[in-house]
C-alpha positions as CSV (number, residue, x, y, z in Angstrom):
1,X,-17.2,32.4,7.4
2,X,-15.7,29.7,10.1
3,X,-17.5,27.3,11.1
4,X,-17.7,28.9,15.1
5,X,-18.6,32.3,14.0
6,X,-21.6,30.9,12.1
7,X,-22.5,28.9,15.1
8,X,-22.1,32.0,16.8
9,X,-23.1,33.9,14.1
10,X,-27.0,31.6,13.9
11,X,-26.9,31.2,18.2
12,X,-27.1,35.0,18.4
13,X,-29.9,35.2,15.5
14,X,-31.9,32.6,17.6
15,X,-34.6,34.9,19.3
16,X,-35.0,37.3,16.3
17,X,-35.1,34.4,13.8
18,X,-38.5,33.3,12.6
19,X,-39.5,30.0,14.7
20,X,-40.5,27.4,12.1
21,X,-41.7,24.4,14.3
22,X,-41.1,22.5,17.5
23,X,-40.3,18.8,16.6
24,X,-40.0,16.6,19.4
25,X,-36.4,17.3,21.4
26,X,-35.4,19.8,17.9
27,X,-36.6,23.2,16.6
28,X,-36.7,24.3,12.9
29,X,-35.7,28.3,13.1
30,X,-35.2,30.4,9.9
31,X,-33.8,33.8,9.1
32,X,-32.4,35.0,6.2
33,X,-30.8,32.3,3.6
34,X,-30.6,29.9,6.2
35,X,-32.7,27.0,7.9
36,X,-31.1,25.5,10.9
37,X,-32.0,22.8,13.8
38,X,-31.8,24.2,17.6
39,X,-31.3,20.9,20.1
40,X,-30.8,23.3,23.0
41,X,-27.9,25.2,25.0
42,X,-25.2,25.4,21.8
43,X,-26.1,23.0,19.8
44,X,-26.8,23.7,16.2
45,X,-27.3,20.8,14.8
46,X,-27.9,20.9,11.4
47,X,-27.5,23.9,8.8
48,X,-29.2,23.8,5.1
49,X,-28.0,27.7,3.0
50,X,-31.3,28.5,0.8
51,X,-29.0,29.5,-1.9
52,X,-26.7,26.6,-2.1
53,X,-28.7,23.5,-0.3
54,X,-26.5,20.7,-2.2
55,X,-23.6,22.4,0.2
56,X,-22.5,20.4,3.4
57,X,-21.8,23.0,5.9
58,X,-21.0,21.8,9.0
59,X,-17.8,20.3,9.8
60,X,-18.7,17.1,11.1
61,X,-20.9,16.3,8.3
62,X,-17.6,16.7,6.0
63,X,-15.8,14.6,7.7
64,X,-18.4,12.0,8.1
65,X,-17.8,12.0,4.4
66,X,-14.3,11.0,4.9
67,X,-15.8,7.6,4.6
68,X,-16.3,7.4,0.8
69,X,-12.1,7.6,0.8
70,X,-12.3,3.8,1.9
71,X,-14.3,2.7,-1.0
72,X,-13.5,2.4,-4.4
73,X,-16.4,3.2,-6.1
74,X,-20.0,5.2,-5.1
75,X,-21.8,3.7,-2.8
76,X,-25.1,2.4,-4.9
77,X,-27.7,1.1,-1.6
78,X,-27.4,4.2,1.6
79,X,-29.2,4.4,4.5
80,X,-29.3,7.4,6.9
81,X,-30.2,7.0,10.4
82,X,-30.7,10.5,11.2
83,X,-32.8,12.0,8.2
84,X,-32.3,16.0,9.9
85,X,-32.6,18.7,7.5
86,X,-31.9,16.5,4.7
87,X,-28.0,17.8,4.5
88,X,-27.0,14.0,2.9
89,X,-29.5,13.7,0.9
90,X,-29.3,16.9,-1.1
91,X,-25.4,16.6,-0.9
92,X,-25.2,13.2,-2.5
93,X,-28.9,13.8,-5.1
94,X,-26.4,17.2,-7.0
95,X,-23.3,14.4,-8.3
96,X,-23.6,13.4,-11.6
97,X,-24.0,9.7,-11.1
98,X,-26.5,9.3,-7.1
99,X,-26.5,6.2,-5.4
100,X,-29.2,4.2,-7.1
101,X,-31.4,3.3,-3.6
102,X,-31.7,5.5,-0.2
103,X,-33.1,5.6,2.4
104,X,-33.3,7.8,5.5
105,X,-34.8,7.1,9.1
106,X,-36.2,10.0,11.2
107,X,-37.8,9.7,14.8
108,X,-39.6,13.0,14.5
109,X,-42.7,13.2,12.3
110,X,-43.0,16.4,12.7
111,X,-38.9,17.2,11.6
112,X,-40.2,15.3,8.3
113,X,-43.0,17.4,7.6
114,X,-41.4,20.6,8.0
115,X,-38.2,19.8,6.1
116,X,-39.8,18.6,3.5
117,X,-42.3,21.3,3.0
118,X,-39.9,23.5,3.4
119,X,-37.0,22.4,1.7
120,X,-37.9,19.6,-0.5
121,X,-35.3,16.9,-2.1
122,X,-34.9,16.6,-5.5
123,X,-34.4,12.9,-5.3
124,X,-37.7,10.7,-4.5
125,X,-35.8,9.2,-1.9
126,X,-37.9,7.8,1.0
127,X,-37.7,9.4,4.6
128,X,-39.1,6.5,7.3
129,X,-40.5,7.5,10.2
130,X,-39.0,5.3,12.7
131,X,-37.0,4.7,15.5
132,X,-33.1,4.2,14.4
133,X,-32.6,1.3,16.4
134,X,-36.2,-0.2,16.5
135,X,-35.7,0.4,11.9
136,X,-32.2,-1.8,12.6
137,X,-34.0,-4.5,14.3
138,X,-36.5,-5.5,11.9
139,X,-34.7,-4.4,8.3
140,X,-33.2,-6.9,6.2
141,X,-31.7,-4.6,4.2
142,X,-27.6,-4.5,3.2
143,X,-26.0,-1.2,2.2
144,X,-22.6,0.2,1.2
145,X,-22.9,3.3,3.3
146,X,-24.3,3.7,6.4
147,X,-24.3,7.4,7.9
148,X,-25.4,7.6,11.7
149,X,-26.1,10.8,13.2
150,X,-28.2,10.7,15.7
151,X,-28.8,13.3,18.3
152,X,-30.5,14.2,21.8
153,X,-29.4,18.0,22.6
154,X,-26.0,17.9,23.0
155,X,-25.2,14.2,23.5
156,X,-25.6,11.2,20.7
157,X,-28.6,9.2,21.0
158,X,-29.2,6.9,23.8
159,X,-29.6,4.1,21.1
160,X,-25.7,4.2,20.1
161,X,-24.8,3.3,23.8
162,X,-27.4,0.1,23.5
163,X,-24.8,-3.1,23.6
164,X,-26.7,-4.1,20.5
165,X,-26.2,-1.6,18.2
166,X,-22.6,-1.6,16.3
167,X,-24.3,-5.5,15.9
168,X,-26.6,-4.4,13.9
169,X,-24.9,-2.1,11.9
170,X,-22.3,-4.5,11.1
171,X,-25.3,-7.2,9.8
172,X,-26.6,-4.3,8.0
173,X,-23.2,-4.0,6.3
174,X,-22.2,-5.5,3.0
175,X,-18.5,-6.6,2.9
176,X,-16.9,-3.7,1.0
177,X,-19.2,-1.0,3.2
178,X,-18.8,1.4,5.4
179,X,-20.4,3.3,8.0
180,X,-19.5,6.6,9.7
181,X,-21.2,8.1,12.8
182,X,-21.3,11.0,14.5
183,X,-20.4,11.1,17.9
184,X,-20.7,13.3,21.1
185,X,-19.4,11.4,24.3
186,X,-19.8,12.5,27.7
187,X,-16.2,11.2,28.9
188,X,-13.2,9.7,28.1
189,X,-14.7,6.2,29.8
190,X,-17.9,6.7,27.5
191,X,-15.6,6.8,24.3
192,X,-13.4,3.6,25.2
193,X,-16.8,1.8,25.6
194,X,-18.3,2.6,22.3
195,X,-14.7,1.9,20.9
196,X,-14.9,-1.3,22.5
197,X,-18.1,-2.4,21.5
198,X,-17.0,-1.3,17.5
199,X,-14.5,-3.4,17.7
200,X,-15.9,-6.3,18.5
201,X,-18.0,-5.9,15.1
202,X,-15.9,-4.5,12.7
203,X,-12.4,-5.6,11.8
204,X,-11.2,-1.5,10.7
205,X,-11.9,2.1,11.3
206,X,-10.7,5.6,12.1
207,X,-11.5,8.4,14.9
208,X,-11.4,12.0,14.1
209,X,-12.3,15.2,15.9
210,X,-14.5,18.0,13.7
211,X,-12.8,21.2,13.8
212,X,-15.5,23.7,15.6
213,X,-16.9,21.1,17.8
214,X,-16.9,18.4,20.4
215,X,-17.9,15.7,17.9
216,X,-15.9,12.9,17.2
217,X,-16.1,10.8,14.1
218,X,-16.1,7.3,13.5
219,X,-15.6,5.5,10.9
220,X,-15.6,1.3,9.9
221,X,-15.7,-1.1,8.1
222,X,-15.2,-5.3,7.8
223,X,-11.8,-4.8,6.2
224,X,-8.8,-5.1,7.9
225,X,-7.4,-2.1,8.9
226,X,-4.2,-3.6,6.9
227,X,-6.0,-2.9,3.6
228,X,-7.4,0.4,4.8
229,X,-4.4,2.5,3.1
230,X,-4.8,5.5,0.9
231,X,-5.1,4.7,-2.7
232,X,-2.2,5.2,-5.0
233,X,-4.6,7.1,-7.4
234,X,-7.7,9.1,-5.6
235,X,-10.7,6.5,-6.9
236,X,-13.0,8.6,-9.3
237,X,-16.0,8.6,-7.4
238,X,-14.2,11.3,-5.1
239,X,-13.8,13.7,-8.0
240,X,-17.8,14.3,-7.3
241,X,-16.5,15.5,-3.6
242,X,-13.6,17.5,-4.6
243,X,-13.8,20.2,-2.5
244,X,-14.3,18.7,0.4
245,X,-10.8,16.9,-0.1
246,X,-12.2,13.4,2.0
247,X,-9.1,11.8,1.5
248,X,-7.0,14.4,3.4
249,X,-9.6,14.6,6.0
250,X,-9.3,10.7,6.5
251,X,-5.7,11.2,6.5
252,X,-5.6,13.4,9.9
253,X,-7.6,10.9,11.8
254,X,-6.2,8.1,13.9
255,X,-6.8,4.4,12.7
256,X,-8.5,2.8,15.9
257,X,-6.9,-1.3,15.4
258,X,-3.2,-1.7,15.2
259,X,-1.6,-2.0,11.9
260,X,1.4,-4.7,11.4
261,X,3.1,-4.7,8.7
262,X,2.7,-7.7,6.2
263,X,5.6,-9.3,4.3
264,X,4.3,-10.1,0.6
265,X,5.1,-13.6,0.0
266,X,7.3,-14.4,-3.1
């Protein structure tokens, strides 16, 4: 099924869907073999398929992915600013090898609770139940991968707008990391001044649309966007993504810092 017509598809089962719990600004509904998160108007925000939770099924969340393509080997320390329905987490806990330490940051109490009575990680990895920004401020942590998706409705979180917060991320940052967000703009102006505001942090990165939705991705890193080329051999770590072919969905979005070309010297 596309990825609309199940949006559709889960939109039209809202009122004969069981409600599961109100969680702040989110709802948890379920009917049938799927969970889902309901931020209001069309936003569906988060889908988990009973029979096959390890699957990512949105199309944002796959190209968030896109990141690992930058990297050239799995991420070992992750955090998650956006816990959700646990989509991440059960992705990244079914590969052969996880990354040895994550940890995930959720606002909503509640959205904790629910998800993980009702579907429980395999993993024992922690869930914090903080503020995203407020958790930024006061960790000391560095990580390899840093996801952000953070949502209010239909729009990103206020926090991602704070002058402060690509700062942080890029302290939170190890040199070789990278981080990827999810993004929902309310106009051209809004993008150029979160584009902005990256790029005073990071030194490379990529913008992409998800196929299915308003959401924009964003990706970056500390390394130059020189060195930010596709590998001449797809590192192995990908293999554990295969079917989500990350490099090819970096490959259709648009780097975001002008690449010159550098002559080698001899």
């Amino acid at each position: 099924m596309l990825i609309m017509d199940l949006i559709k598809t889960l939109l039209g089962r809202q009122n004969s869907a069981t409600f599961v719990a109100d969680c702040g600004d989110i709802a948890l509904y379920h009917d049938g073999d799927c969970y889902w998160l309901y931020g209001g108007g069309e936003a569906i925000q988060a889908v988990c398929h009973v029979k096959a939770p390890t699957e990512l099924v949105l199309n944002y969340q796959k190209n968030m992915m896109a990141a690992l393509a930058l990297v050239s080997k799995m991420p070992q320390q992750v955090l998650n600013l956006g816990f959700g329905i646990g989509a991440f987490e059960r992705c990244f806990a079914a590969i052969s090898h996880p990354p040895q330490q994550w940890l995930a940051v959720e606002q909503s109490g509640a959205l904790i609770a629910q998800v993980l009575q009702h579907l429980p990680l395999t993993q024992d990895w922690p869930v914090s139940h903080d503020d995203a920004y407020h958790f930024l401020q006061n960790d000391n942590g560095q990580y390899d991968l840093i996801l952000v998706d953070l949502f209010n409705g239909q729009y990103h979180a206020e926090c991602i707008d704070h002058p402060d917060f690509f700062t942080l991320l890029a302290s939170r940052l190890t040199p070789e990391g990278v981080v990827t967000l999810n993004l929902a703009p309310r106009s051209d102006e809004h993008l150029m001044m979160l584009l902005a505001c990256a790029k005073q942090c990071f030194n490379g990165g990529f913008l992409g649309h998800s196929e299915g939705s308003a959401n924009l991705i964003l990706i970056l890193t500390h390394k130059p966007q020189q060195r930010l080329q596709s590998h001449a051999t797809q590192p192995k770590h990908l293999n554990e993504f295969g079917s989500l072919n990350l490099e090819k969905r970096l490959q259709q979005m648009h780097p975001i810092f002008p690449v010159t070309t550098c002559t080698k010297p001899r």
